[in-house]
C-alpha positions as CSV (number, residue, x, y, z in Angstrom):
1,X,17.4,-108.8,174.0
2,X,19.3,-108.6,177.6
3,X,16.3,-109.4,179.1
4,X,16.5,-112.8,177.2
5,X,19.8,-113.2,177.7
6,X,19.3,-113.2,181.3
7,X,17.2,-115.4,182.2
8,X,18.4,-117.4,179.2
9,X,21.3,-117.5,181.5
10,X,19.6,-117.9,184.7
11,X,17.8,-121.0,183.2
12,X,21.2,-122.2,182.4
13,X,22.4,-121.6,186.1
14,X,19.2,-123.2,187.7
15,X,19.4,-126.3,185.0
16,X,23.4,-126.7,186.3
17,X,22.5,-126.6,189.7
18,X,19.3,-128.8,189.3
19,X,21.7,-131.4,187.0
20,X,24.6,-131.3,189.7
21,X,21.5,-131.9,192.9
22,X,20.5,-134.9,190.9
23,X,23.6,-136.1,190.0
24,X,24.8,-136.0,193.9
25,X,21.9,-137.9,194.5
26,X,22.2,-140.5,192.3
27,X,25.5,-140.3,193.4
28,X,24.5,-141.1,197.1
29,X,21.8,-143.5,195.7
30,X,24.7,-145.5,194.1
31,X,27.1,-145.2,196.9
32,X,24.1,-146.6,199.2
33,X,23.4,-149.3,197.4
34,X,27.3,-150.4,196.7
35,X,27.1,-150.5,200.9
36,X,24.5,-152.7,200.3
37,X,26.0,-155.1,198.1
38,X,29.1,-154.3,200.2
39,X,26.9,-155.8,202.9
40,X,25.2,-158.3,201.7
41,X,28.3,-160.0,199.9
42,X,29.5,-160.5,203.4
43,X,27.1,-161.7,204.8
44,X,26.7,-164.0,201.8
45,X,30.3,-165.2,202.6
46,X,29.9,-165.7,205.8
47,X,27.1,-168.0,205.3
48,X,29.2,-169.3,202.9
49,X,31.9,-169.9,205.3
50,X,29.8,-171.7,207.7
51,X,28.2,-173.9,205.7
52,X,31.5,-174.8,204.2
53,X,32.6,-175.6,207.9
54,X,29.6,-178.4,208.3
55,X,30.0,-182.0,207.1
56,X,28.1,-183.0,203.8
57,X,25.1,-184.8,204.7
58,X,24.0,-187.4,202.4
59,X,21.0,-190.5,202.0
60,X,20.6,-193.6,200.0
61,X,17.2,-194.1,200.4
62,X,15.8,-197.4,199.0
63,X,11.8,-198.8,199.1
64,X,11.2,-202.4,197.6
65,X,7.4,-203.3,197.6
66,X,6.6,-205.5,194.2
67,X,8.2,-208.5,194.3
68,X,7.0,-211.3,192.1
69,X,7.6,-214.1,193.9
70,X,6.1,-212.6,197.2
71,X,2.5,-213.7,198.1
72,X,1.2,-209.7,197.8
73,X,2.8,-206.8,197.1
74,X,4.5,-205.1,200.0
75,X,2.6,-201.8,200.8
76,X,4.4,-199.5,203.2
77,X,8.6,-199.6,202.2
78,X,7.7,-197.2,199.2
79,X,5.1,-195.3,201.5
80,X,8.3,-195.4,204.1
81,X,11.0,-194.2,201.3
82,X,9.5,-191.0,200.2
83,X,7.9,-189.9,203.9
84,X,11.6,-190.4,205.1
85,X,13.3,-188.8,201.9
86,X,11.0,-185.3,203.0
87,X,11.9,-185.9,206.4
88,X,15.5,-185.8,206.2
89,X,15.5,-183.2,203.1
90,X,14.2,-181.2,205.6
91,X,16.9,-181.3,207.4
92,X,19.6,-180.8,205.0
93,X,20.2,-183.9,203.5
94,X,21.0,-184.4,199.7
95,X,18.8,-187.6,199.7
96,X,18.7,-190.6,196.4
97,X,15.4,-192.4,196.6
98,X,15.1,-195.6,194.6
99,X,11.6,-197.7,194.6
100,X,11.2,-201.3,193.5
101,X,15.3,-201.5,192.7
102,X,16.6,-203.7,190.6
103,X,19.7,-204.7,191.4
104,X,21.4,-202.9,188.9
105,X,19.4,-199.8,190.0
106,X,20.7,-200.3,193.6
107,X,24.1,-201.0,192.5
108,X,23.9,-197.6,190.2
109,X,22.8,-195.7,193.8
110,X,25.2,-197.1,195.7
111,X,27.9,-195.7,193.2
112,X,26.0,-192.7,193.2
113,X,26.2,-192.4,196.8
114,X,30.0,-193.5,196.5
115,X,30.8,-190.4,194.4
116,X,28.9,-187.8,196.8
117,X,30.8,-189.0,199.7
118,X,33.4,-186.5,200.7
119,X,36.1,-186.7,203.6
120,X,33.5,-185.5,207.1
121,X,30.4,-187.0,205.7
122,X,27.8,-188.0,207.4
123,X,25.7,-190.7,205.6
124,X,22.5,-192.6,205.8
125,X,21.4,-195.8,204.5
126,X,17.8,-196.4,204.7
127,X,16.2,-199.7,203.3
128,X,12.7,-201.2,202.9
129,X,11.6,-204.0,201.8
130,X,13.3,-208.0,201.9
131,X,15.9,-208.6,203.3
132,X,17.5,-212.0,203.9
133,X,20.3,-213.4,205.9
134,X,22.8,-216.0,204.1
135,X,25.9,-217.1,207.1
136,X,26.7,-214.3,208.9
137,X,24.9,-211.1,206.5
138,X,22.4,-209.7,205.4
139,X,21.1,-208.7,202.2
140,X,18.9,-206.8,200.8
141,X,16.5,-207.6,197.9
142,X,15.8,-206.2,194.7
143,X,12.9,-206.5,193.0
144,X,14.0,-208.3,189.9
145,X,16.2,-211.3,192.0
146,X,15.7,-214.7,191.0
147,X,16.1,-216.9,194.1
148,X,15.9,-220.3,194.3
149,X,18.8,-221.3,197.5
150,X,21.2,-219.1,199.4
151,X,23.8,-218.8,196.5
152,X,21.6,-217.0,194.6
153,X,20.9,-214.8,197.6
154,X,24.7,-213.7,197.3
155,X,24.4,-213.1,193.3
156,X,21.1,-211.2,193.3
157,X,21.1,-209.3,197.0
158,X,23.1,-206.6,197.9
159,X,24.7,-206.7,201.3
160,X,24.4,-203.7,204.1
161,X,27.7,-204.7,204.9
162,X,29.4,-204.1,201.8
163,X,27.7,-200.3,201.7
164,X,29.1,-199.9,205.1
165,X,32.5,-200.7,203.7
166,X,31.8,-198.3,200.7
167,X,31.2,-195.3,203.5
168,X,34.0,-195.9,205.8
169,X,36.3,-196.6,202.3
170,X,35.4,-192.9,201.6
171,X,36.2,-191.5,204.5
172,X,32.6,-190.6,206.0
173,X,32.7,-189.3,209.0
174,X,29.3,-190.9,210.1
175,X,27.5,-194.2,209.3
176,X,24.0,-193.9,209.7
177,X,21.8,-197.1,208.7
178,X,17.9,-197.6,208.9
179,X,17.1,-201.5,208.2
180,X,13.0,-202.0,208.1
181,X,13.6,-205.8,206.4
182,X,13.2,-207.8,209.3
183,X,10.3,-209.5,207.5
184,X,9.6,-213.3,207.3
185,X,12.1,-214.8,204.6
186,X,9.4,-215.3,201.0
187,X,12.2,-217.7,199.9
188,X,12.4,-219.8,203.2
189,X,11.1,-222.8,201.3
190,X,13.3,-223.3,198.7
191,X,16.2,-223.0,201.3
192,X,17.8,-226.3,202.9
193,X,18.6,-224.7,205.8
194,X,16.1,-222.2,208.4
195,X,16.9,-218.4,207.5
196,X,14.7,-216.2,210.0
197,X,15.2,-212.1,209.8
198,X,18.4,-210.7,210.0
199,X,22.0,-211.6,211.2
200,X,23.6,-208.8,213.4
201,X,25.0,-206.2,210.7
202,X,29.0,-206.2,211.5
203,X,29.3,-202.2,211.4
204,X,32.5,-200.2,211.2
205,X,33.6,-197.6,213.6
206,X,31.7,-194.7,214.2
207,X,28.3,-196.4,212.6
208,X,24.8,-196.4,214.1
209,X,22.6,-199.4,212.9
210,X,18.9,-199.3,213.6
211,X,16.7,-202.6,212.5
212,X,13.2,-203.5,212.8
213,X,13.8,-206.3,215.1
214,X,16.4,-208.1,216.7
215,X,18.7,-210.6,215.3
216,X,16.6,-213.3,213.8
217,X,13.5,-212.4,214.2
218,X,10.6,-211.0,212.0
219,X,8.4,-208.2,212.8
220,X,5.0,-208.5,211.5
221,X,3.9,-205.6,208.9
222,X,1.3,-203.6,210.2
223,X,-2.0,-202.4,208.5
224,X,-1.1,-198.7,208.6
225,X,0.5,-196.8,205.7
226,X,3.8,-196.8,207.0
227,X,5.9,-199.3,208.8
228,X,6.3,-199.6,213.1
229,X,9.4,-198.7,212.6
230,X,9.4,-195.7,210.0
231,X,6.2,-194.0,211.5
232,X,8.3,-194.0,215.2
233,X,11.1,-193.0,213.5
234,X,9.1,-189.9,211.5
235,X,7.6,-189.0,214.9
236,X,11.1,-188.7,216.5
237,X,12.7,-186.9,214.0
238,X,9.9,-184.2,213.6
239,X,10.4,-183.7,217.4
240,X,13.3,-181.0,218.7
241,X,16.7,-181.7,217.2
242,X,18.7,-184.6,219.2
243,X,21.4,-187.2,218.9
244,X,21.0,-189.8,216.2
245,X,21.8,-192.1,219.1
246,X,18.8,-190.8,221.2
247,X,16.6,-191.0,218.4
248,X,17.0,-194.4,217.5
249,X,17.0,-195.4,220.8
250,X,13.8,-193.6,221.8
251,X,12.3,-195.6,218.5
252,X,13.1,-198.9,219.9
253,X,12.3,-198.7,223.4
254,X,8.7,-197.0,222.2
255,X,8.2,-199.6,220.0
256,X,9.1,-202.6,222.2
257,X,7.0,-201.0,225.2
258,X,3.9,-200.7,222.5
259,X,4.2,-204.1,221.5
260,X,4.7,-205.5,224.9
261,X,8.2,-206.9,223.8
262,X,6.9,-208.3,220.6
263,X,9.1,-206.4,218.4
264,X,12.0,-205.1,220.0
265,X,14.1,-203.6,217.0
266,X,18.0,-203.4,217.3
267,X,20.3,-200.6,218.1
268,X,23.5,-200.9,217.5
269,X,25.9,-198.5,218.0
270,X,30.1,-197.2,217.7
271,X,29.5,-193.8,217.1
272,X,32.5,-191.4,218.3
273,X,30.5,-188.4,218.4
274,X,26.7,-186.9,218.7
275,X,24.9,-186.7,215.1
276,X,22.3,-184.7,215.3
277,X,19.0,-185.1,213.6
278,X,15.5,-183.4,213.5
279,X,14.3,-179.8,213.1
280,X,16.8,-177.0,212.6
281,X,19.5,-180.2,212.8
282,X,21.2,-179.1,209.8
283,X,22.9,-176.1,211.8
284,X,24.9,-178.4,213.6
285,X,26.9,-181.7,212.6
């Protein structure tokens, strides 16, 4: 009966120490892994931190191709809009793609874009398609417009002025604008007067404005699947980060060189500050 007893009681001894060995480990264990989270939730907040730090970047990105009244469809805007939408998710943009618009579909995006745009922003405007000069702007075309003479033009089109005006009204911090439109006016015809490309977009301070060609004068599509203009521009970005400025400027000067002065597209710029664009361009501003 002792005998039991004993190593009833040594069982109980070993089963108290083995109990209190596992429950320091799983002590340790937990301790470890609240270091861990410890860690990591810093680490987390840092990121946090940083990315709090950088300016929003956002892009309205617009491809017309099916107009009715037009001859033939228009092949490469819609080809253009979603090549450049992965191209600029990539690097870190919150991008709205539209195809064949109608005008209230681009009005809706442009209020979309309205109500992303934060104080610091720096936004993009990219549009394919028509685009039509009536005085002294331009507009671009939806798919559904009904145009018969220049009025009309002012009714139906959307002006890349007034979502300039929209951008520096919210306080962005940079205007970026992409304008492959330069194309021969569809409507010309019906016009009394000679509309040819685009007029010179009036841009607000600290705005970059890249078009297809310069002031009145039309760039001929090509037979590739994406514009002159866009598959430059896709090479460019894709290349090591660099300034927006460089990048549109290394777009037209390639492309005017290629063409032997052809198409020359239009930079203009009144940017306050490098915006940088292309790989790994979303660490920076």
């Amino acid at each position: 009966m002792n005998f039991k007893l004993c190593i009833s009681r040594r069982s109980l001894a070993i089963a108290a120490a083995l109990a209190g060995t596992v429950s320091l480990a799983i002590g340790a264990h937990a301790a470890l892994n609240l270091r861990a989270l410890d860690a990591a939730k810093a680490v987390a907040t840092e990121q946090d931190l940083e990315a709090a730090k950088r300016p929003s970047r956002i892009a309205l990105v617009i491809g017309n191709g099916n107009y009715p009244d037009a001859n033939a469809p228009l092949t490469q805007p819609i080809n253009d809009a979603r090549a450049l939408t992965a191209a600029l998710r990539r690097d870190g943009f919150d991008v709205d793609v539209v195809e064949d618009a109608s005008r209230d579909d681009m009005a809706r995006a442009v209020e979309r874009l309205k109500s992303k745009i934060k104080q610091d922003s720096v936004v993009m405007l990219f549009y394919g398609g028509y685009g039509v000069q009536v005085g002294r702007e331009s507009y671009m075309i939806p798919v559904d417009a009904v145009i018969w003479r220049e009025a009309d033009v002012r009714r139906d089109g959307l002006s890349i002025e007034s979502v300039l005006t929209v951008m520096k009204e919210r306080g962005a911090r940079a205007k970026l604008v992409v304008v492959d439109a330069s194309r021969r006016n569809p409507y010309e015809r019906r016009f009394r007067t000679f509309s040819h490309g685009l007029a010179p977009i009036n841009a607000p301070d600290n705005a970059l404005v890249l078009t297809s060609a310069t002031p009145g004068k039309v760039a001929e599509d090509s037979k590739g699947e994406h514009s002159v203009l866009v598959s430059e521009l896709l090479g460019n970005l894709a290349a090591q980060a660099s300034g927006a400025e460089a990048v549109f400027n290394k777009t037209r000067v390639t492309i005017s060189r290629a063409s032997d002065g052809e198409q020359v597209p239009s930079v203009s710029s009144s940017l306050l500050e490098d915006v940088r664009l292309g790989t790994n361009a979303n660490a920076g501003g």
